[in-house]
C-alpha positions in Angstrom: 86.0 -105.7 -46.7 84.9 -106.5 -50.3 84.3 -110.3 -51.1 87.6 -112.5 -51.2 89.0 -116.1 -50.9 92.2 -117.5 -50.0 92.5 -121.0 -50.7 95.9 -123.2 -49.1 97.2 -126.4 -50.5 99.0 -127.8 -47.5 102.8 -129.3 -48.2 101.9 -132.9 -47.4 105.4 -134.1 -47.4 106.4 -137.6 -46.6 107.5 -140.5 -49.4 103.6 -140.7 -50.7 101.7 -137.4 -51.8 98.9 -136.7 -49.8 95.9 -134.0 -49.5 95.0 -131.1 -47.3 93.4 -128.0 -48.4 91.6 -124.7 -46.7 89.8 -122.0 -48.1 88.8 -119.3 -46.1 85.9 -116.8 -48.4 84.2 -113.8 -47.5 80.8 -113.7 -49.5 78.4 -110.6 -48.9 80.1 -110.0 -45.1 79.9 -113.7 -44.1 83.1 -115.2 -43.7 83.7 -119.0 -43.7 86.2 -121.5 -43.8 86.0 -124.7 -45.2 89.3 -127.7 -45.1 89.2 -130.3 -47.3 90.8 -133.3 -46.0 93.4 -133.7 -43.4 96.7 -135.0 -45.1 98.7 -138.1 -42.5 98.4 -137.8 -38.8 101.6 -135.4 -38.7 99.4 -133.2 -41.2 97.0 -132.3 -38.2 98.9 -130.1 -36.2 100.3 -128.1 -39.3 96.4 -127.6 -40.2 95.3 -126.4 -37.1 98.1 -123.7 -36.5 97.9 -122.7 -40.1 94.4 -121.8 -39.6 94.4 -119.7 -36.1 97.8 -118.1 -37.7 96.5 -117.0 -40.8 92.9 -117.3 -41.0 92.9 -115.5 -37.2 90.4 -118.2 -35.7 90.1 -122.0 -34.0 86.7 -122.1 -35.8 86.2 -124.4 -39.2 82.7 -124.0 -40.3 82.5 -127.3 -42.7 85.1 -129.9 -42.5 84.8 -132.3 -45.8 86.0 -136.2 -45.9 86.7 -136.8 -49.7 87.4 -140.1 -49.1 88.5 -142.6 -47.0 92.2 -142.7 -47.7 94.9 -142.6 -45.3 96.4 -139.4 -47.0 93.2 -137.3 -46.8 92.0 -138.5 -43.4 94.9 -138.9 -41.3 94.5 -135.8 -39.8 92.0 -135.0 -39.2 91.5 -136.8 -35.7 93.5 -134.2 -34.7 91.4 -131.4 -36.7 88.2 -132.4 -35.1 89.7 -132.5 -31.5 91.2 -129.6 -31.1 89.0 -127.1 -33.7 85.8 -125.6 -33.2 83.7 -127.6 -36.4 80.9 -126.6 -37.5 79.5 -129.3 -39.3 81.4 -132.6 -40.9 80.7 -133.9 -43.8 81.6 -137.7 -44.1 80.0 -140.3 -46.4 80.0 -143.1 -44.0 79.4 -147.2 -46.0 77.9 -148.7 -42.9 75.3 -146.3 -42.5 73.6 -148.4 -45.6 74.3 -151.6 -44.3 71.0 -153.1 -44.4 70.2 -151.0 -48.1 73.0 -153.1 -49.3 72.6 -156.2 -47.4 70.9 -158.1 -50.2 74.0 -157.3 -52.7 76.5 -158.9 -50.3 76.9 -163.0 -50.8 78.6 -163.7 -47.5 76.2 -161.9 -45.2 72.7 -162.0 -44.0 73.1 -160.4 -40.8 73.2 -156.5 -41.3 75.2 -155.5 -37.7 77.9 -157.9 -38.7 78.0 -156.3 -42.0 78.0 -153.1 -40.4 80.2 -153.8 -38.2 82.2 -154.9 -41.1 82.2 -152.1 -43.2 83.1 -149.7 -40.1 86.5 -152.3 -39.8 87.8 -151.7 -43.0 87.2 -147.9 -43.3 88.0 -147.7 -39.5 89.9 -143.9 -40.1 86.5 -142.8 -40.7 85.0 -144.6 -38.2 88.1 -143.0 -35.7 86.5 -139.3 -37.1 83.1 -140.1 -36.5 83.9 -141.0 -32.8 85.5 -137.7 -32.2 83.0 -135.6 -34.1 80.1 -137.6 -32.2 81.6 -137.4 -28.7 82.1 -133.3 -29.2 78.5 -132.6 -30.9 79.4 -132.0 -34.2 77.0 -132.6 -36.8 78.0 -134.8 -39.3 76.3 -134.6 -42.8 76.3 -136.6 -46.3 78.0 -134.7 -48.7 76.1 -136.2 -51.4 75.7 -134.7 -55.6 73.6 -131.7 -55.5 74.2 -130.5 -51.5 75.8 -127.3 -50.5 78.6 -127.2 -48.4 78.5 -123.5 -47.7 79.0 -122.3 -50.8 80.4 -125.2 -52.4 77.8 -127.2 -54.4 78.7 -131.2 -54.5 78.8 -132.6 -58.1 79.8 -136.2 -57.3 78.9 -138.7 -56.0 75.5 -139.1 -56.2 74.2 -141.8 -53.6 73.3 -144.4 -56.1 76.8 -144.3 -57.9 78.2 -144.6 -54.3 76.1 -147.6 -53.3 77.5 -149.3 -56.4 81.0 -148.6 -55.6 81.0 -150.0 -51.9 79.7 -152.7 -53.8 82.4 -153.0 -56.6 85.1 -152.1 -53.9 87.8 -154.5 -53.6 87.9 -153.8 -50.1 84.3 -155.1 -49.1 83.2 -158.7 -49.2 82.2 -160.4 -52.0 79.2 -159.1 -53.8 76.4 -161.3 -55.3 77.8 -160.0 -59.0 81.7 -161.5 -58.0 80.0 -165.1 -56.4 78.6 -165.7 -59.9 81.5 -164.9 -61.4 83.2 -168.0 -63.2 86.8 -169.1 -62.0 88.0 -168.6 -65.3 87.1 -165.4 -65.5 88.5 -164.7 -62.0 91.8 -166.2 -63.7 92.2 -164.1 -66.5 91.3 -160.9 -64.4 94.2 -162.4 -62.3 96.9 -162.8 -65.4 96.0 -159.6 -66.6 96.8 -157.5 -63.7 99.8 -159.9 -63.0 100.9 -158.5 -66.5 100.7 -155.0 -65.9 104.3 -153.2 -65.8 105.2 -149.4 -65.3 105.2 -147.0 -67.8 108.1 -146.2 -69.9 109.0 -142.7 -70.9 108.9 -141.5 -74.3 109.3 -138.2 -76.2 106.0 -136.4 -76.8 105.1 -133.1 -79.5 102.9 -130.4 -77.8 99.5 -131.6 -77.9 99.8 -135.4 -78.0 98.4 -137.0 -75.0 98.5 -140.9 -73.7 96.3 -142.2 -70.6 96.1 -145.7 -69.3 92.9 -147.6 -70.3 92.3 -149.2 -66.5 90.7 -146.1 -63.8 91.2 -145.9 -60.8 90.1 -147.4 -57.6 86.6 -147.3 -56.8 87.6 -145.4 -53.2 88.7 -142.9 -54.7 86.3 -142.9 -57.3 83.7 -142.1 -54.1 85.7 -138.8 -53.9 83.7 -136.0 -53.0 83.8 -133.8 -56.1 82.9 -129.8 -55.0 82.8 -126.3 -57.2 82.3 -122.5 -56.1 82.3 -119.7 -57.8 83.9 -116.7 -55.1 84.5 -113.6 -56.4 84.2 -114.3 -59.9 86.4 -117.6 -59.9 85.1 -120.9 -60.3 87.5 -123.2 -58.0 86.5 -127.3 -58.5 88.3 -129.4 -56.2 88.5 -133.3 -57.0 90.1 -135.2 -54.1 91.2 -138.3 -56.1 88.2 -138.8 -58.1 88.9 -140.4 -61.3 86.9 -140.7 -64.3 83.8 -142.0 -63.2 83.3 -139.2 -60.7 84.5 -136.6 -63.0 82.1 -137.7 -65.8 79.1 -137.7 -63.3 80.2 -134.0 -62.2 80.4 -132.5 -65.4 77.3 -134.5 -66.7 75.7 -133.0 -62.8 76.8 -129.5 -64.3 76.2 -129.9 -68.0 72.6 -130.7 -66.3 72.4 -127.4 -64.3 74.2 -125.1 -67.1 77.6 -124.6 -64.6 79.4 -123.3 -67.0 81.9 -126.0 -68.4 84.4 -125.9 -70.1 86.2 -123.7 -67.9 87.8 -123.0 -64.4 90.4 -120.5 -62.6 90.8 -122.7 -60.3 91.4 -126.9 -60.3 92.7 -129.3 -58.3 94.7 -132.0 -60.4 93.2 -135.4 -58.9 94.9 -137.8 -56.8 98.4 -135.8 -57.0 98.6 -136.3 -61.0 97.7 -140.0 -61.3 97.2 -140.9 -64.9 94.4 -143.3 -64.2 92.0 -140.4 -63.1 91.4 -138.1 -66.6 91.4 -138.7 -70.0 91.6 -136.2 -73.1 87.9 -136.4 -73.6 86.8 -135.8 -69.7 90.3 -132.5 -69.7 88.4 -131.1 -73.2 84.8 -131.3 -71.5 86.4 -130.0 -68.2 88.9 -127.6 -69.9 88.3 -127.0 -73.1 90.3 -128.3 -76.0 94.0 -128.5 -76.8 95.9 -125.5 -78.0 97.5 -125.8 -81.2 100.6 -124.2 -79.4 101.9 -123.3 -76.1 101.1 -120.3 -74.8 103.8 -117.7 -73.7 104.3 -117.7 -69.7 102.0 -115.7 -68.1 99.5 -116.1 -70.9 97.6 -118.8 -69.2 94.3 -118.7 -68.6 93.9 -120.9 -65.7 95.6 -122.4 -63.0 95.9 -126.3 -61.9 97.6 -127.2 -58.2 98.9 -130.8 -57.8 99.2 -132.0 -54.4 102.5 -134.2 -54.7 105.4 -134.6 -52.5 108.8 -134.0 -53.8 110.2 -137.4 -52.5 107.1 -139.0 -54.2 108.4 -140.6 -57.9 105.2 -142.0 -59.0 103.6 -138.4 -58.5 102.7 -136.2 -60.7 102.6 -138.0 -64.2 104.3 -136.1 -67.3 101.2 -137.0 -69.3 98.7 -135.5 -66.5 101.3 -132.0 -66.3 101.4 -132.1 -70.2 97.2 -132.8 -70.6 96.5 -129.5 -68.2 99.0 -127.4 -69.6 97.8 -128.0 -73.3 94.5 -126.7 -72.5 96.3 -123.1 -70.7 97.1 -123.8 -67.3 99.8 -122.7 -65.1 100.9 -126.1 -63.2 101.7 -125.4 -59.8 103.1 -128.1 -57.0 103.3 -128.5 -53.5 106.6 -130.6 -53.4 107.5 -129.4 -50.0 105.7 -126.1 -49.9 102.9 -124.5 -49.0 101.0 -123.5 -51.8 98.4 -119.9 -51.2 96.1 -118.6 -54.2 93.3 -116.2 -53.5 91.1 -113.3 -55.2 88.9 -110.2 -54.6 90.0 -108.8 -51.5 92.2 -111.6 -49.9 94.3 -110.3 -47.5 98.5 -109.9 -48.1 100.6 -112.4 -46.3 103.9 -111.2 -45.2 106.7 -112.1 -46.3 105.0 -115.1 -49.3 106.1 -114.4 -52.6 105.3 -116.0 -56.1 105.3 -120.0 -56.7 107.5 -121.3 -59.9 105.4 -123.0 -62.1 106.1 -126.4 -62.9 107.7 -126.4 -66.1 106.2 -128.1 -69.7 107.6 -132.1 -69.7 109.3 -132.8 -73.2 108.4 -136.7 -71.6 105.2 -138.4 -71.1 104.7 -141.8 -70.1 103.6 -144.2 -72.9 
């Protein structure tokens, strides 16, 4: 069989989005699979039969931990136990404990630390147990490693130091002791003051995103590209601008080819807080100056979102990939299947309905 990939956007379907994705490629007669994230716990089971049912094995070569959200890494307890992994890639905080020791004001003691840090991101901690107890190898998917064939673009280790640091879920850093009150207390009234986005009419073309980002967990999302049979596929997890500048400055760095994809995954299920219209042009290319006819477009974007999900996906984020070509495709209680080269035909799956161009945005 000639080189081919199939890549499966699991229909994590409950009142929040969440993420689970497989790709199984075939590159010079090696064949591999590779799941990204585990969805919730009732995600796991769905995962595993998926993969023996259509894939035709209980083997996963490289299992990848984006981040340490409950919607990518519940499970995946459940994917470790009862697969045949290969290798896990995790980036666990409390492995640094004593690197970051000196940046922490309330601690000078690196087990409690560590200890510490493996309490509040206890899901990975749960993974780690498993994958340790069965003799899986667990590995740091860091900038510049490969994952098979799938080359890590974010995070680099420094950037991920920081954001344990900056993390609202850690204890208090050196930086935030030093901190005045009053600055505490406008930080406080500002985000007090924050309300939902209204909707409002939007032309093609124009664009609005949120000054504040996202949070820095998900800004430790492992960011990953591969180019399989001719197609470059990036997949984000819910890494928001920070990560997704240090990726395309990684491949900017490297000459990877941006702008331009076949394949994307829209980060965190269409947040607005994760892009902007200068990180979609440097990613994407610019804006059309109209919309394409359907079937004209040169690139396809898959959001993870439920369907009983309101906050997910965005207008703006649907309107900002489409104005640069994209076909917009959804979960929202399916199962979503693109492939290329040789990929094998699934009985009885047909063609996804695109999501259609929002005359809305959020302002």
């Amino acid at each position: 069989m000639a080189d081919f990939f199939e890549l499966d956007f699991f229909d994590v379907e409950t009142d929040k989005s969440g993420d689970a994705i497989s790709v199984r490629y075939e590159v010079a007669g090696q064949t591999l699979v590779h799941l990204v994230d585990g969805g919730y716990k009732v995600t796991g089971p769905t995962i595993v039969a998926n993969i023996k049912k259509y894939y035709g094995t209980s083997r996963i070569d490289h299992v990848v931990v984006t981040h340490c959200d409950g919607d990518h890494t519940g499970g995946l307890s459940h994917v470790v136990e009862n697969m045949e992994v290969g290798e896990l890639w995790m980036l666990r905080p409390w492995l640094y404990a004593e690197e970051l020791l000196p940046r922490f004001a309330t601690y000078t003691n690196v087990d409690r630390l560590r200890s510490r840090l493996r309490g509040i991101y206890s899901s990975l901690a749960d993974i780690e147990e498993i994958a340790q107890r069965k003799g899986v190898r667990i590995r740091d998917p860091f900038q510049g490693e490969y994952i098979g064939h799938f080359l890590v673009l974010a995070p680099s280790r420094a950037r991920y130091l920081d954001l344990i640091v900056d993390s609202e879920k850690t204890p208090e850093s050196v930086a935030e002791a030093e901190a005045t009150a009053m600055d505490r207390i406008r930080w406080i009234l500002g985000a007090g003051a924050r309300k939902a986005a209204s909707l409002i009419a939007g032309a093609w073309n124009h664009e609005s995103f949120p000054a504040d980002g996202t949070s820095c967990e998900n800004e430790m999302s492992v960011v990953q590209m591969a180019v399989l049979s001719e197609k470059t596929i990036v997949l984000t997890g819910d890494g928001g601008r920070g990560a997704l500048t240090e990726a395309a400055d990684y491949c900017d760095r490297f000459g990877l080819g941006l702008p331009g994809v076949d394949r994307i995954q829209i980060p965190h299920h269409g947040s607005r807080r994760n892009v902007s219209t200068a990180l979609l042009d440097r990613w994407l290319g610019p804006r059309l100056p109209a919309q394409p006819p359907s079937g004209s477009e040169t690139f396809t974007a898959i959001c993870s979102s439920a369907k009983t999900d309101p906050d997910h996906p965005r207008n703006a984020v649907v309107r900002a990939f489409m104005h640069r070509g994209a076909k917009v495709i959804a979960t929202e209680s399916q199962h979503i299947r693109t492939s290329g080269g040789d990929a094998p035909a699934r009985d009885g799956w047909s063609a996804v309905t695109a999501v259609p161009y929002p005359t809305t945005l959020e302002e």
